[in-house]
Steps between C-alpha positions, in 0.01 A plus 500: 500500500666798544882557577682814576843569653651780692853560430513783739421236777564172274140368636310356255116384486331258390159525500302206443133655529312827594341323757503691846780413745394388831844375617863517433727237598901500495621172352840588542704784585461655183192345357162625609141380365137631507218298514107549511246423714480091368898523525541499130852656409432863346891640485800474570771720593893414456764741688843516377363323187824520277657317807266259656336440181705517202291786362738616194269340230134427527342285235139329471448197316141270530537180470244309332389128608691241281287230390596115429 
């Protein structure tokens, strides 16, 4: 996964896999997402992240599977 912001535009990017896009579809006004050919999710694309997003920080933390 690769992330990358755009403080000039504050767009960022998520993307998911380097699989080719075959369609883009706006979730919201501000929210956009590409998917391939099977309609698996390959990116995403926030507008006005600091806004609609809460893009100050950005962390990543796995979680592992907690056993009984």
């Amino acid at each position: 996964m690769k992330v990358k912001y755009f403080s000039d535009t504050d767009t960022a990017h998520v993307e998911f896999t380097g699989t080719d896009v075959h369609a883009t579809k706006e979730i919201s006004e501000n929210i956009y997402i590409d998917i391939d050919e099977k309609g698996n999710l390959v990116s995403m694309t926030i507008e006005h992240a600091k806004a609609s997003a809460g893009l100050w920080e950005f962390s990543y933390q796995e979680m592992s599977r907690q056993t009984a």
